[in-house]
N, C-alpha and C positions, 0 to 999 in steps of 0.2 A: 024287486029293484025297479025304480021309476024311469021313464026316458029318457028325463032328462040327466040321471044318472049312467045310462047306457051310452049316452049321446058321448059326456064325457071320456066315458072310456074306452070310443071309436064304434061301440058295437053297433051296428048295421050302418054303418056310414061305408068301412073299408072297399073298397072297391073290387073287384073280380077281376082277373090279372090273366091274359091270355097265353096258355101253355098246347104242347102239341103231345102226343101220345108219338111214341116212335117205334116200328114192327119192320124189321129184328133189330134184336137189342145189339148184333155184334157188331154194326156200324152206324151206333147212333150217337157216335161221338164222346168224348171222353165224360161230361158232366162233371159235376160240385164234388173239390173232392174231401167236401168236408162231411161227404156220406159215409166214409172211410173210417178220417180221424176223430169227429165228434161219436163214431159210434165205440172205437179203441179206447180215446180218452173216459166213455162209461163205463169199459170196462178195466179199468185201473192203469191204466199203461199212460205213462209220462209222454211227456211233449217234451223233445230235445232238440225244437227247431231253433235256428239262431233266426236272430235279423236281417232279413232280407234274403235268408239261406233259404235250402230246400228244405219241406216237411220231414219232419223227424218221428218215431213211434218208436217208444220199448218199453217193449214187455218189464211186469212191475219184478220177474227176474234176472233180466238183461237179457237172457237167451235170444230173443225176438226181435227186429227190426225193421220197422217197413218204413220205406223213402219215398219221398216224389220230388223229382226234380226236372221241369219244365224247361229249362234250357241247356242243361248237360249234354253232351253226346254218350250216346243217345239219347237220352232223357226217358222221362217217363217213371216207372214202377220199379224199384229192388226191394224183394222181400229178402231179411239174411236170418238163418238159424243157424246158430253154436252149438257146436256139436255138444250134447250131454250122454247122461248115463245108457238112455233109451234111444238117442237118436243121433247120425251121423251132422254131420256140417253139411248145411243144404244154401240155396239163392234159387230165387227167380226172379226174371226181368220182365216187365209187360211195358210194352211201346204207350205214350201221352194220349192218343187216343184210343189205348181201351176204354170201354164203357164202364164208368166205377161203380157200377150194380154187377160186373159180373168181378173185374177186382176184386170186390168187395166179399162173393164167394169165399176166397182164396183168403183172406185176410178175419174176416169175421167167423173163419173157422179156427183160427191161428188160439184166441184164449180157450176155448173149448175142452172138456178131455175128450181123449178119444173112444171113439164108439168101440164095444165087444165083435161089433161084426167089424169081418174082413171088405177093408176097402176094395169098392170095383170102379176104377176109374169111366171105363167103358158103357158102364149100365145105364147111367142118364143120357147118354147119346145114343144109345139104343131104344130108349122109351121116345126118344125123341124124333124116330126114326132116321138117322144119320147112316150115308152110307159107310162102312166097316170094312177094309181088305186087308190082305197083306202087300205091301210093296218092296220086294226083295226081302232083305232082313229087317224090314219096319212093318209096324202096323199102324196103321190112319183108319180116321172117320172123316170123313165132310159131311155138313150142313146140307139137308135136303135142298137150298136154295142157290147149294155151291158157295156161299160169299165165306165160313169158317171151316176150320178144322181143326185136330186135332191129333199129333203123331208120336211115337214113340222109337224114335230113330238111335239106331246102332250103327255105327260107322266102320268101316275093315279093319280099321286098329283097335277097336275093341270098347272106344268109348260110346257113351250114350247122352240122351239127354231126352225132356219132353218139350215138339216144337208143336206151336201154337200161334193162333192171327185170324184173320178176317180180310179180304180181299176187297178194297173198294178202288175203283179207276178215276175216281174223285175228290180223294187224299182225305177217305176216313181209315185206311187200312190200318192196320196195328198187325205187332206179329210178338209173342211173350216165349220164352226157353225155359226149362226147371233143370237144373240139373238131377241125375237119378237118382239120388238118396234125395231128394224133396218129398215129405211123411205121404203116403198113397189119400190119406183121410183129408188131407188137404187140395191135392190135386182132384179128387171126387169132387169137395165139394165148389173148385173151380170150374170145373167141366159141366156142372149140374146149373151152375147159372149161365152158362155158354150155352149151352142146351134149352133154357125157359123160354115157352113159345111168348112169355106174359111181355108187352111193351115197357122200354120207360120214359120216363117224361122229364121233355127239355122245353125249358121257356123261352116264349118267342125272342127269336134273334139267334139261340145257339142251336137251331134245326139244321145238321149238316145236308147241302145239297148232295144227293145221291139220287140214281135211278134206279135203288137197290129196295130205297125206303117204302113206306107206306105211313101218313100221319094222318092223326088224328083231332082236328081244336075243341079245345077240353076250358075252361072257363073256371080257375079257382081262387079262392078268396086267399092272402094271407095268412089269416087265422090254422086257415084247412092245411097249408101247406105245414106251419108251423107244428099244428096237433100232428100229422104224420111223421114227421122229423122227430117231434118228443116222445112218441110211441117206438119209434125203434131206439131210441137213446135208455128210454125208461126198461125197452126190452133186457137189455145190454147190462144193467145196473141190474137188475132181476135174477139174470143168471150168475153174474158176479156174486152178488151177493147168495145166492145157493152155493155155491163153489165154495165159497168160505164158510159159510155155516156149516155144508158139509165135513170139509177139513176141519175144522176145529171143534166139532161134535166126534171125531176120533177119538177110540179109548188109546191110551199111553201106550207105546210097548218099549219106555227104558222103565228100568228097575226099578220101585221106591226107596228115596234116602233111606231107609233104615234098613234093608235088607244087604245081607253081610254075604262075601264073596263064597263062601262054605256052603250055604242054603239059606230056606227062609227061616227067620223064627219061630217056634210055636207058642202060641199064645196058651197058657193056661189057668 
């Protein structure tokens, strides 16, 4: 290709755009939350937002619902699951500034099946060395830094629930609830991005002040950001389509038209 064909097409013109690395990720503010939907919408799941309404997500069998609604009381995150064959009727809520790379945990596990191994909600907060205790009839972990945690609180009347947040004195806190039939496989793999020591990156201007933070300036092109965003969309489309190929490489198990309620025929 020539320069001035390159030229045309922006290539080495675009400019380097100044972004910040953010360490820990549980109060580095809510971010784009179209890391969410654009990555749902790859994998098959409709857009039921209205005009001007909150973000809408479901599942391509309606079971599934994930919302965001940024001025609701309280606002923020509702996941809803309908109760089916295998699983009860679950919700969870996560406050506007959760961080949508750990949401996204919790969400980007939602089309998936689920793993043969038994969910351990606790495990990635233990690799992560989180402190673990018992509190009365709850169990908690917090965050080596004290700013998160994570609880599984039982009340005297016998109800439950799973409490969750991130403490900031500089209004990044967030605080998310599951009630207890929410699948164990999805709560792991919320807890496990709650848990990632890895930063993430917010562009100049959406670095929330906190004396909790630690940032980084990171210098990336358009292009870069855009190849990363297409790489987890294309990921998303990838499993989708194993999923289905899978499913529909099943052999039959109803009966073939011609076989008669008495037995099969024999052929001779």
């Amino acid at each position: 290709m020539t320069r001035k064909r390159q030229r045309q097409q922006g290539w080495g013109s675009e400019q380097p755009e100044q972004h910040y690395l953010v360490q820990p990720r549980t109060v580095a503010g809510g971010g784009d939350i179209r890391h969410i939907s654009e990555y749902l919408r790859a994998s098959g799941w409709r857009d039921r937002s209205t005009k001007r309404g909150p973000l809408i997500m479901e599942s391509p069998d309606r079971t599934l619902r994930v919302a965001y609604d940024p001025h609701g009381q309280p606002g923020g995150w509702t996941i809803h699951g309908k109760a089916t064959r295998s699983t009860q009727e679950w919700s969870a809520h996560l406050g506007r500034q959760t961080p949508v790379e750990i949401v996204a945990g919790l969400t980007d596990a939602l089309p998936l099946p689920r793993s043969a191994h038994a969910p351990n909600v606790w495990a990635p907060l233990a690799e992560g060395n989180w402190n673990a205790r018992f509190e009365g009839t709850s169990y908690a972990a917090t965050s080596p830094d004290g700013a998160a945690w994570v609880q599984y609180r039982q009340e005297a009347d016998g109800t439950a629930l799973w409490w969750t947040g991130a403490n900031d004195t500089q209004g990044n806190s967030w605080t998310g609830a599951f009630t207890p039939t929410t699948p164990l496989h999805v709560v792991q793999a919320f807890t496990a991005q709650l848990a990632s020591p890895e930063p993430v990156m917010r562009p100049r201007g959406r670095v929330p002040h906190s004396s909790k933070i630690r940032t980084w300036s990171v210098s990336v092109t358009p292009s870069q950001l855009g190849a990363w965003q297409q790489a987890r969309i294309n990921a998303a489309r990838a499993a989708t389509w194993a999923r289905n190929s899978a499913r529909s490489a099943r052999p039959s198990t109803s009966a073939p038209p011609y076989a008669h309620a008495g037995g099969a025929r024999t052929r001779r």
